[in-house]
TORMIPA-412760 format. One record per residue (C-alpha): x, y, z. Coordinates in pm, whole numbers, plus 50000, padded with zeros to 5 digits. Layout:
{X->X; Y->Y; Z->Z}
...
//
This chain:
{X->51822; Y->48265; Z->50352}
{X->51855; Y->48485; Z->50033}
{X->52007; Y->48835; Z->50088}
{X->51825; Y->49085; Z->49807}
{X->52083; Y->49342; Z->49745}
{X->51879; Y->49645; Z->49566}
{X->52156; Y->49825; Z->49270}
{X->51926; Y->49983; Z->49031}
{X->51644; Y->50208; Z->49219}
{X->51619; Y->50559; Z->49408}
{X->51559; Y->50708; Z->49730}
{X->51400; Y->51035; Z->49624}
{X->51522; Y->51336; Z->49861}
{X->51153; Y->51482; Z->49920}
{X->51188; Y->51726; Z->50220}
{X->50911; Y->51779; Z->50489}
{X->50921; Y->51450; Z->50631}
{X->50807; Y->51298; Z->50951}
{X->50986; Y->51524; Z->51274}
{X->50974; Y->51280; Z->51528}
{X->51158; Y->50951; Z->51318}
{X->50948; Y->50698; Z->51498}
{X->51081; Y->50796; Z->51838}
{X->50722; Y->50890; Z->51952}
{X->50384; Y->50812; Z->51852}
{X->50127; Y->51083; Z->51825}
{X->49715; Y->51069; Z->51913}
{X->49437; Y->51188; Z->51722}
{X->49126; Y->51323; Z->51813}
{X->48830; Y->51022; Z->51763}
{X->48674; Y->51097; Z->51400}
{X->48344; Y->51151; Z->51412}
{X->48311; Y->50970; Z->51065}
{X->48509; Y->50635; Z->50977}
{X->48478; Y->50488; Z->50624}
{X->48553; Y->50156; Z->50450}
{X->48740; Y->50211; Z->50078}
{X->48656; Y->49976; Z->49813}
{X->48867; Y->50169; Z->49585}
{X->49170; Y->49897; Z->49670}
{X->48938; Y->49604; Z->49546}
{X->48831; Y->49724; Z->49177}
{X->48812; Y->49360; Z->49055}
{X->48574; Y->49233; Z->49326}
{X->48175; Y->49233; Z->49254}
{X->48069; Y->49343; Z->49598}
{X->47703; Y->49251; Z->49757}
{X->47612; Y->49539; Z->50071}
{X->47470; Y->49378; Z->50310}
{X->47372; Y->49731; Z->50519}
{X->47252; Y->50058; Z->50391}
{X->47253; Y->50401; Z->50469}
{X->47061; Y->50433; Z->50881}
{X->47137; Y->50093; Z->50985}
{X->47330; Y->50022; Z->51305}
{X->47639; Y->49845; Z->51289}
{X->47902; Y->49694; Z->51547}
{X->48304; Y->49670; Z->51482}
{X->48338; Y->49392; Z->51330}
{X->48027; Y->49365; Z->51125}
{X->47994; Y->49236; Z->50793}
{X->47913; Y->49560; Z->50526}
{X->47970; Y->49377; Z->50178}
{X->47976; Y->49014; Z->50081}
{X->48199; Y->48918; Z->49751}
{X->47975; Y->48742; Z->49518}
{X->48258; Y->48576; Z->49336}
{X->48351; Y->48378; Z->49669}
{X->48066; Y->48366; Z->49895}
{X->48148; Y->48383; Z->50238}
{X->48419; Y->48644; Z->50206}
{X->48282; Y->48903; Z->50394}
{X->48420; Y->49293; Z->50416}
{X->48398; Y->49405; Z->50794}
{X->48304; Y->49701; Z->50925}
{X->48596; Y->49923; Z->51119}
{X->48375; Y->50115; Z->51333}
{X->48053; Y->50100; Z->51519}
{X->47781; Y->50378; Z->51457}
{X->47496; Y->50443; Z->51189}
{X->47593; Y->50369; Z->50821}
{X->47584; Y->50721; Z->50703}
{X->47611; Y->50721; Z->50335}
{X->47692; Y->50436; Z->50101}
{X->47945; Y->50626; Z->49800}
{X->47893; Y->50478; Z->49447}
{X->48078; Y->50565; Z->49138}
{X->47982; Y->50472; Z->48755}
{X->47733; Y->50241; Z->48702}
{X->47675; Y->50212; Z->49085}
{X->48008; Y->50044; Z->49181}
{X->48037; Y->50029; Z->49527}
{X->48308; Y->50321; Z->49650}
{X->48301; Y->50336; Z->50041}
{X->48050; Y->50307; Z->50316}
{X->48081; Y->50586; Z->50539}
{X->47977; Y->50525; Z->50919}
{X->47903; Y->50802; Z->51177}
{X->48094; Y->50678; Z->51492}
{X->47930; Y->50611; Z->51801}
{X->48058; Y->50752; Z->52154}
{X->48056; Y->50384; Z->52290}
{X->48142; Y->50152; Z->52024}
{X->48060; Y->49770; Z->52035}
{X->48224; Y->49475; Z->51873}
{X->48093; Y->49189; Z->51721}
{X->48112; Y->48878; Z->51945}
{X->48316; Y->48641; Z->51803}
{X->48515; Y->48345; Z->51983}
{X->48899; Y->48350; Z->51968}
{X->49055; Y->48120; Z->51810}
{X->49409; Y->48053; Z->51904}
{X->49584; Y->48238; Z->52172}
{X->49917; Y->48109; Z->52030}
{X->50102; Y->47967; Z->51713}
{X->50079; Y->47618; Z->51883}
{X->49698; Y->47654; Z->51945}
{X->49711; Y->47746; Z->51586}
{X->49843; Y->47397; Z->51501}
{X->49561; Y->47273; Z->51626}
{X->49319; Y->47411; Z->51399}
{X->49176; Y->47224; Z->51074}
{X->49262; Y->47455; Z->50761}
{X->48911; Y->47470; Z->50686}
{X->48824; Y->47606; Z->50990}
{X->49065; Y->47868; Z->50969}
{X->48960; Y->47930; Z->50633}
{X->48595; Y->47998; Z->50735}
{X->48689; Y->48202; Z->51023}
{X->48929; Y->48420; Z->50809}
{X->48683; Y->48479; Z->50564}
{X->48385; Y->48548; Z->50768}
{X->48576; Y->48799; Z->50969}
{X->48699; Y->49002; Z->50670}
{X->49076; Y->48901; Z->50686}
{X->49051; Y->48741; Z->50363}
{X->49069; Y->49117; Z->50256}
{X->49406; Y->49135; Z->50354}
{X->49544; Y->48873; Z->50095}
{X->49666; Y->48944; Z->49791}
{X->49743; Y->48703; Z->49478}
{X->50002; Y->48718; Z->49251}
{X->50016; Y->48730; Z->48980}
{X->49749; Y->49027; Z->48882}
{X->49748; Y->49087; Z->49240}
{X->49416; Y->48970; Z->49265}
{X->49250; Y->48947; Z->49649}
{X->49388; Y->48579; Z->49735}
{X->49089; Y->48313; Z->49687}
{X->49110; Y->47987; Z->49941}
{X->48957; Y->47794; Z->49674}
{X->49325; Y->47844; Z->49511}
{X->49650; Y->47721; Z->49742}
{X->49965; Y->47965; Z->49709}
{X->50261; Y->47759; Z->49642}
{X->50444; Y->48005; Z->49878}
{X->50279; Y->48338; Z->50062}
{X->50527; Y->48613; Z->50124}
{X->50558; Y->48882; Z->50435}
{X->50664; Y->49227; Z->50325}
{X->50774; Y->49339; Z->50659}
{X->50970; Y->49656; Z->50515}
{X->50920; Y->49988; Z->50370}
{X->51121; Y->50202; Z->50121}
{X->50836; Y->50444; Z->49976}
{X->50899; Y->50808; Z->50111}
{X->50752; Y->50883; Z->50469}
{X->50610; Y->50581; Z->50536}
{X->50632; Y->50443; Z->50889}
{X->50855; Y->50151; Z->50913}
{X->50751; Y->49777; Z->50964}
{X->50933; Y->49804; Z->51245}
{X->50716; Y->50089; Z->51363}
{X->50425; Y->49913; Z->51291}
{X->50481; Y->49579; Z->51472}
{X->50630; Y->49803; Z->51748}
{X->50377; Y->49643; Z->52059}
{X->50211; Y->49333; Z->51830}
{X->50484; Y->49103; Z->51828}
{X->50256; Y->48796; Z->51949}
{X->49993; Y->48885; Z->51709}
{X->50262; Y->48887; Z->51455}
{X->50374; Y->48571; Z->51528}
{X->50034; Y->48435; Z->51528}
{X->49958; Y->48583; Z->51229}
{X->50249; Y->48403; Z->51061}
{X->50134; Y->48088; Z->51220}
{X->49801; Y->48122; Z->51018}
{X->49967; Y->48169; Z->50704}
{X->50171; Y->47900; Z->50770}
{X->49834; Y->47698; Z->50827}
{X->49744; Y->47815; Z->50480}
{X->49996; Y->47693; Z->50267}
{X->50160; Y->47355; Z->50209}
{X->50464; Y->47545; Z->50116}
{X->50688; Y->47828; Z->50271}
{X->50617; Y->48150; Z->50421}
{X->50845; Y->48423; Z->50325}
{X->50922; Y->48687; Z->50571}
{X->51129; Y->48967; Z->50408}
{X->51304; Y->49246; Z->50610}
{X->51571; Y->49479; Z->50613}
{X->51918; Y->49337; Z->50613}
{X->52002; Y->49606; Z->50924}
{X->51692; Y->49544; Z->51130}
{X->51719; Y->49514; Z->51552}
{X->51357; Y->49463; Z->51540}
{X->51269; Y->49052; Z->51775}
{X->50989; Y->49036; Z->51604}
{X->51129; Y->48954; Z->51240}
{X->51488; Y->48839; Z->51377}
{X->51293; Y->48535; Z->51594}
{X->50999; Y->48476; Z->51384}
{X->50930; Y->48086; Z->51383}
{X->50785; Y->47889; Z->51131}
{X->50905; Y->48095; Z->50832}
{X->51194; Y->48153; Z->50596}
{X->51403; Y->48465; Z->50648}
{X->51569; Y->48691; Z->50408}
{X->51693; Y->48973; Z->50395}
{X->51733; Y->49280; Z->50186}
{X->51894; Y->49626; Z->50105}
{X->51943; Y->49894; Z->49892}
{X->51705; Y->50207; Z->49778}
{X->51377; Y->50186; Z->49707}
{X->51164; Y->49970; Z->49561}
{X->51380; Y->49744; Z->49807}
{X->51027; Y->49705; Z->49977}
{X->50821; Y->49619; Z->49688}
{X->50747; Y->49262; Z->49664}
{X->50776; Y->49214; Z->49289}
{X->51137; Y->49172; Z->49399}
{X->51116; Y->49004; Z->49699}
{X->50920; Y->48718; Z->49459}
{X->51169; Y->48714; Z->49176}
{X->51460; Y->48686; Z->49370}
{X->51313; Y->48384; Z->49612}
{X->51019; Y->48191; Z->49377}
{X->51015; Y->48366; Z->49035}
{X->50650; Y->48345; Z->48833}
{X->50714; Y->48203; Z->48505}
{X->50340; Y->48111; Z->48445}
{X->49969; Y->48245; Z->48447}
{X->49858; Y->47937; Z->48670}
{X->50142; Y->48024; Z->48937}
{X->49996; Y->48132; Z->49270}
{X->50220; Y->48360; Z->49544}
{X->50006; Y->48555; Z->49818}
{X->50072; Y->48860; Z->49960}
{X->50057; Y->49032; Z->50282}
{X->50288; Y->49303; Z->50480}
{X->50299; Y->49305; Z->50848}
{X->50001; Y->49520; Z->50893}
{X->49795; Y->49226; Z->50771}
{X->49955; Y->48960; Z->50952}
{X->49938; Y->49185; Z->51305}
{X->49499; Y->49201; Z->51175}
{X->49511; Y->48832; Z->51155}
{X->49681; Y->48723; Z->51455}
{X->49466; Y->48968; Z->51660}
{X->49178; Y->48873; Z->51535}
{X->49235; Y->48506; Z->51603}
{X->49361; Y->48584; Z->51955}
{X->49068; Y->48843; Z->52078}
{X->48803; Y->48713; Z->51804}
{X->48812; Y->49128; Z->51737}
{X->48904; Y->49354; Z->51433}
{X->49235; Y->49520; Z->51501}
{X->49080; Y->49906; Z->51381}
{X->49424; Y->50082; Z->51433}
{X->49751; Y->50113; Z->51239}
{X->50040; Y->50388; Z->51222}
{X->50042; Y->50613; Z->50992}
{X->50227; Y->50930; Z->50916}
{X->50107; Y->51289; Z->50828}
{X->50412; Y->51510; Z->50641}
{X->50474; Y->51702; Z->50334}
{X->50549; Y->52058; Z->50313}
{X->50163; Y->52160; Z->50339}
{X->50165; Y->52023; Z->50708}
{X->50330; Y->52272; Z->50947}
{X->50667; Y->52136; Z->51066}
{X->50597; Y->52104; Z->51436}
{X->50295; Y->51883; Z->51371}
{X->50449; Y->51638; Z->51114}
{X->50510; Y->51327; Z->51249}
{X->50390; Y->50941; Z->51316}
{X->50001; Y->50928; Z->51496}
{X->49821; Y->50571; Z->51591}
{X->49524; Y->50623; Z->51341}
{X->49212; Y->50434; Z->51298}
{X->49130; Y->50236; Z->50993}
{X->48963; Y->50430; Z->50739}
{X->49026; Y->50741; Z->50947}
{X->48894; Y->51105; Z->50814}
{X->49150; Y->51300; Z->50625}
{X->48965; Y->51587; Z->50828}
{X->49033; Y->51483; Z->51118}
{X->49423; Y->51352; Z->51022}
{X->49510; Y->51665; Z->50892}
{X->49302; Y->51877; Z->51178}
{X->49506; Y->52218; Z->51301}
{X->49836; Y->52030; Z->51113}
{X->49804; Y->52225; Z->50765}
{X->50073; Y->52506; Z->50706}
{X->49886; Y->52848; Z->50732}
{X->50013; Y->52926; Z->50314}
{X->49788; Y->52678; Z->50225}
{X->49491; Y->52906; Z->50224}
{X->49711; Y->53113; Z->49989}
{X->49572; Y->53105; Z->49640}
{X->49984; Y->53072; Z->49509}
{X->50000; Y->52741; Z->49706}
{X->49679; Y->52536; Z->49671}
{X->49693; Y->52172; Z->49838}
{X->49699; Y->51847; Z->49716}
{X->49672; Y->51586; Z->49982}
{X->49728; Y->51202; Z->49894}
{X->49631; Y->50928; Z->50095}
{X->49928; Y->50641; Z->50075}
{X->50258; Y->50766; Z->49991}
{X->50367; Y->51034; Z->49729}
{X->50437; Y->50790; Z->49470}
{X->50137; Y->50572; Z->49416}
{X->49896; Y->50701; Z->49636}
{X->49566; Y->50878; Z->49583}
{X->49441; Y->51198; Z->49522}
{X->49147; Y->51283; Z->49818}
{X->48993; Y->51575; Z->49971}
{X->48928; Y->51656; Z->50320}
{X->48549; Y->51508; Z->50248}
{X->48769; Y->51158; Z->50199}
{X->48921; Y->50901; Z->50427}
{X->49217; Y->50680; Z->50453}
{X->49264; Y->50397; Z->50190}
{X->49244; Y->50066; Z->50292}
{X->49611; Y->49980; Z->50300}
{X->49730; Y->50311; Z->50351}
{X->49924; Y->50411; Z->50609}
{X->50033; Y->50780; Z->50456}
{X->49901; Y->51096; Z->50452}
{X->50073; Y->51365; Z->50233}
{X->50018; Y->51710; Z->50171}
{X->50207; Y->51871; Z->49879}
{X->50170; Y->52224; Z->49686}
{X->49913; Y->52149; Z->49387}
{X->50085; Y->52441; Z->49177}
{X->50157; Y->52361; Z->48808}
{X->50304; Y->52690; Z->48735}
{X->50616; Y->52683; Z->48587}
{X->50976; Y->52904; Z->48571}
{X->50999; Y->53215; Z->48313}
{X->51275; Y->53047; Z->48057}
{X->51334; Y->52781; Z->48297}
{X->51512; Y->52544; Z->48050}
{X->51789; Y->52871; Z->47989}
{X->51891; Y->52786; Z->48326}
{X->52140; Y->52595; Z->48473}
{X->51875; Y->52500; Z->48787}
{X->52104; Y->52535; Z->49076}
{X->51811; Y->52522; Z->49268}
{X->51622; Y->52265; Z->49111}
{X->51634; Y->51836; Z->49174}
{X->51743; Y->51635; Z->48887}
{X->51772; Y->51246; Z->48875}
{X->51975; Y->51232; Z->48556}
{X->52204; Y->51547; Z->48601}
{X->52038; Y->51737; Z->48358}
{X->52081; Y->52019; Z->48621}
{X->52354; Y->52184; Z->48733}
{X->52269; Y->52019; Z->49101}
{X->52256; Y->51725; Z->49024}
{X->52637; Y->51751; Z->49032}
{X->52682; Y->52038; Z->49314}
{X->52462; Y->51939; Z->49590}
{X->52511; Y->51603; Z->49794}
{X->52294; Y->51309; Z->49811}
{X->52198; Y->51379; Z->50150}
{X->51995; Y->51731; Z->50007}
{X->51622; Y->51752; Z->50054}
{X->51433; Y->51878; Z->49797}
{X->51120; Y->52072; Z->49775}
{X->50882; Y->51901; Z->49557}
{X->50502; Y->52001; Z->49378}
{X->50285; Y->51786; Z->49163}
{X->50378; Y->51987; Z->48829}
{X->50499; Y->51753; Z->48553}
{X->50688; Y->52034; Z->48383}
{X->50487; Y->51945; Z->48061}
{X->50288; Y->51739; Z->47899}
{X->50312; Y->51381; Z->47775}
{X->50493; Y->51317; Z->47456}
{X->50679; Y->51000; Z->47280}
{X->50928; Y->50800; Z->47437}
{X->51279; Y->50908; Z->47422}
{X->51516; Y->50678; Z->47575}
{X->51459; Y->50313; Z->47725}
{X->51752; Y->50317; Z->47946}
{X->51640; Y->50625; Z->48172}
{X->51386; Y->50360; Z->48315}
{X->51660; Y->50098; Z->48331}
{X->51820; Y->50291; Z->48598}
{X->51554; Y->50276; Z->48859}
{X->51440; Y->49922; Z->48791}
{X->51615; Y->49643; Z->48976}
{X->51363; Y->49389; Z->48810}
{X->51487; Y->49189; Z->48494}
{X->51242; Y->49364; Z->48282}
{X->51232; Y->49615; Z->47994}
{X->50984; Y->49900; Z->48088}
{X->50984; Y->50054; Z->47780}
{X->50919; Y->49789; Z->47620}
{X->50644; Y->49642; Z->47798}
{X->50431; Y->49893; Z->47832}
{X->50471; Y->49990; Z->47413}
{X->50337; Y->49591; Z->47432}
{X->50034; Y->49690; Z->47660}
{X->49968; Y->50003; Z->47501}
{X->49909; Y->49773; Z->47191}
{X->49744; Y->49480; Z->47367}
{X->50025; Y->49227; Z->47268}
{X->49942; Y->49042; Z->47598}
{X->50200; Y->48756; Z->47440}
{X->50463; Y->49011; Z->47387}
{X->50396; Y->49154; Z->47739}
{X->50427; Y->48845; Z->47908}
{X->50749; Y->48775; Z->47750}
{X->50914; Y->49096; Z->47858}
{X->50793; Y->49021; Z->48214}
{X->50429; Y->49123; Z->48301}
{X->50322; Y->48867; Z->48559}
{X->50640; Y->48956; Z->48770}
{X->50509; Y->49307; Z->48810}
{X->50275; Y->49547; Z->48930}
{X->50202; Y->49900; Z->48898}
{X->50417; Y->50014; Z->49189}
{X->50702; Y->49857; Z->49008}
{X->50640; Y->50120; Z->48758}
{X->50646; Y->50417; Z->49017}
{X->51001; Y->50509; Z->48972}
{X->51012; Y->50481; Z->48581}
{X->50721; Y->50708; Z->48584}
{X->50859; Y->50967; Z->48827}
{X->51212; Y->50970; Z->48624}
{X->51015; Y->50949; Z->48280}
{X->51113; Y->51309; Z->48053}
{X->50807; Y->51159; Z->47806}
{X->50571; Y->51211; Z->48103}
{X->50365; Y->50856; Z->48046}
{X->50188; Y->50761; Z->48332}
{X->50335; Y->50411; Z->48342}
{X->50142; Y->50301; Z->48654}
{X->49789; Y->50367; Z->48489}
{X->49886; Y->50212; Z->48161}
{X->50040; Y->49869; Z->48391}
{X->49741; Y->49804; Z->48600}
{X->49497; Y->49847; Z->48318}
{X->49708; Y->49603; Z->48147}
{X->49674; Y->49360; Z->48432}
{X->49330; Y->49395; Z->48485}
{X->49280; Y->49311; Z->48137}
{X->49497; Y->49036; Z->48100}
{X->49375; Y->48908; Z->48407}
{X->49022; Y->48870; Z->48284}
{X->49094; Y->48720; Z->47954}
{X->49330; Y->48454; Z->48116}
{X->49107; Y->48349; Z->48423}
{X->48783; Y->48474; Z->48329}
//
């Protein structure tokens, strides 16, 4: 067992968080409209297989991935294909599906109904049965953090079964119910790989389910966030030294969608996810059991604070948590992997002579204001998406040091992808990271560079010229 103990990071005090703390679970209304985001899987070449009008059951396969035929993208409701989104030069954005009052599932035999039936099955079969049922979706590949290709054995998978981002529900949380699909699930993985399967959790955690796992390594971890990001988890247990290294990915959500769809031969089309921010009124902030791909409509129904039809607070809602996720609108839906909705003030207006004063009022993470040495650490702070100003040169590497635990040099990686020195890049660390890792530099960054953009672009790039 290795025990990650987190130093260098930051829990940022954003107020307006969930009310309830996990204690109990909310419903939603069923959305009328359900929609499957591509937007996760940028790198794929995808292949619909329905278009809008057609009829489709849970379960069905709406894209094929022409770079590994058979790996099918499923859908997560059953309706009429509605409208089939496309962005530049046609590339495939989300398949919206108008849901049906009685929904049906495809028919597909269950595999295993435990981890020892699981034993029992040839890899290939489990293979085929993963891809065809869109679980192969779930897997990520690092480096690059491709989507995970069977064709290519991971030397190790890990299981990201904690969370540090703000307001996201907990692993715990999310397993809460699904312990024998989770343990399933790991017996899959375990199927997949002739090496060990990683389970990561928090170092304080009552939760069975990652205490008794079998058939995996344990470890533990603590500290502020990016405790949960597994960039760290990785370094700390099997570092990446090399292009032609191969780690997969997955956090607990996945492994829960494997294990029940190898025990029911079904989709699992719900998750937890919380709705908070200081847009949503206070009494209905709080954790809901969501579909996948649910409508921000219908998430954020009757919840929004009545000031945000005032022109001085306009919204900005973000699907996946405030750090990395994305900017929708109430036309939108829920990412694939998100399990966040936020709803912040979209003001960029800015104090008369604000840097004349001593910002008693005001959060600082380097103590440039006056309470960043009043107020406790246990203050929430009010937070908008204003930068404060615009982007300029960079100033000084070690603010970034601070909040990033990883053995790399942010500044000076990203001056190295900013010039395409893809040699120099990889020397100061790029195929240990990803663009989450980058969240807190960014968010602490007085040069405002948006570190996160300028990291995955560099990945994506690097990516292509090293595996083709």
């Amino acid at each position: 067992m290795v025990h990650i103990k987190v130093k260098r990071g930051l829990d940022i005090p954003i107020e307006a968080g969930p009310e309830n703390s996990g204690e109990h679970i909310g419903t939603l209304h069923k959305p009328k409209e359900i929609a499957y985001d591509f937007t996760s899987f940028e790198e794929v070449k995808l292949r619909p297989l329905v278009k809008a009008g057609d009829e489709v059951k849970i379960g069905q396969p709406l894209c094929e991935d022409k770079d590994v035929p058979g790996r099918m993208f499923t859908s997560p409701a059953a309706g009429v294909v509605f409208d089939v989104r496309r962005g530049e030069k046609r590339k495939l954005l989300a398949i919206i599906i108008t849901v049906a009052e009685k929904e049906e599932y495809v028919a597909n035999k269950p595999l295993a109904e435990n981890p020892s039936k699981v034993a029992q099955l040839s890899k290939d079969t489990l293979v085929s049965a993963l891809l065809a049922g869109g679980l192969f979706a779930h897997i990520r590949s690092r480096p690059f953090n491709l989507l995970a290709n069977p064709a290519k054995p991971a030397r190790s998978i890990f299981v990201k079964a904690i969370e540090s981002a703000p307001f996201l529900p907990s692993a715990e949380l999310q397993v809460l119910g699904k312990e024998h699909e989770f343990q399933v699930g790991l017996a899959a993985l375990k199927k997949l790989t002739e090496g060990p399967v990683h389970l990561v959790f928090r170092h304080d955690t009552t939760c069975r389910a990652f205490l008794e796992a079998q058939g995996v390594e344990k470890h533990t971890v603590q500290g502020p966030h990016p405790a949960a990001n597994v960039s760290l988890h990785i370094n700390a247990i099997d570092p990446i030294k090399r292009v032609d290294d191969v780690v997969w990915t997955v956090n607990t959500l996945d492994v829960i969608a494997i294990g029940h769809f190898l025990i029911h031969g079904k989709i699992a089309t719900d998750r937890v996810v919380s709705i908070a921010g200081e847009m949503i009124a206070p009494q209905k902030r709080g954790y809901f059991r969501a579909r996948v791909g649910h409508s921000i409509e219908s998430l954020v129904e009757a919840k929004l604070a009545e000031k945000h039809n005032d022109l001085q607070h306009p919204i900005r809602l973000i699907s996946g948590d405030v750090l990395t996720g994305d900017k929708v609108e109430l036309t939108d839906f829920l990412g694939f992997s998100h399990t966040s909705l936020c709803a912040l003030s979209d003001t960029t207006s800015r104090q008369f002579l604000h840097f004349f004063r001593l910002g008693k009022d005001k959060y600082t993470a380097s103590g440039a204001y006056l309470s960043g040495h009043l107020n406790p650490h246990t203050h929430k702070w009010s937070f908008t998406t204003s930068q404060h100003g615009e982007e300029r040169a960079f100033i000084d590497g070690s603010v970034y040091e601070r909040v990033m635990p990883l053995p790399v040099l942010p500044m000076q990686l990203i001056r190295a992808l900013l010039s395409q020195d893809f040699e120099l890049a990889e020397f100061h660390g790029l195929l240990e990271v990803d663009a989450e890792d980058f969240a807190l530099p960014e968010f602490v960054c007085p040069s405002k560079i948006e570190m996160m953009n300028i990291v995955k672009s560099g990945l994506q790039q690097y990516a292509k010229d090293s595996l083709g």
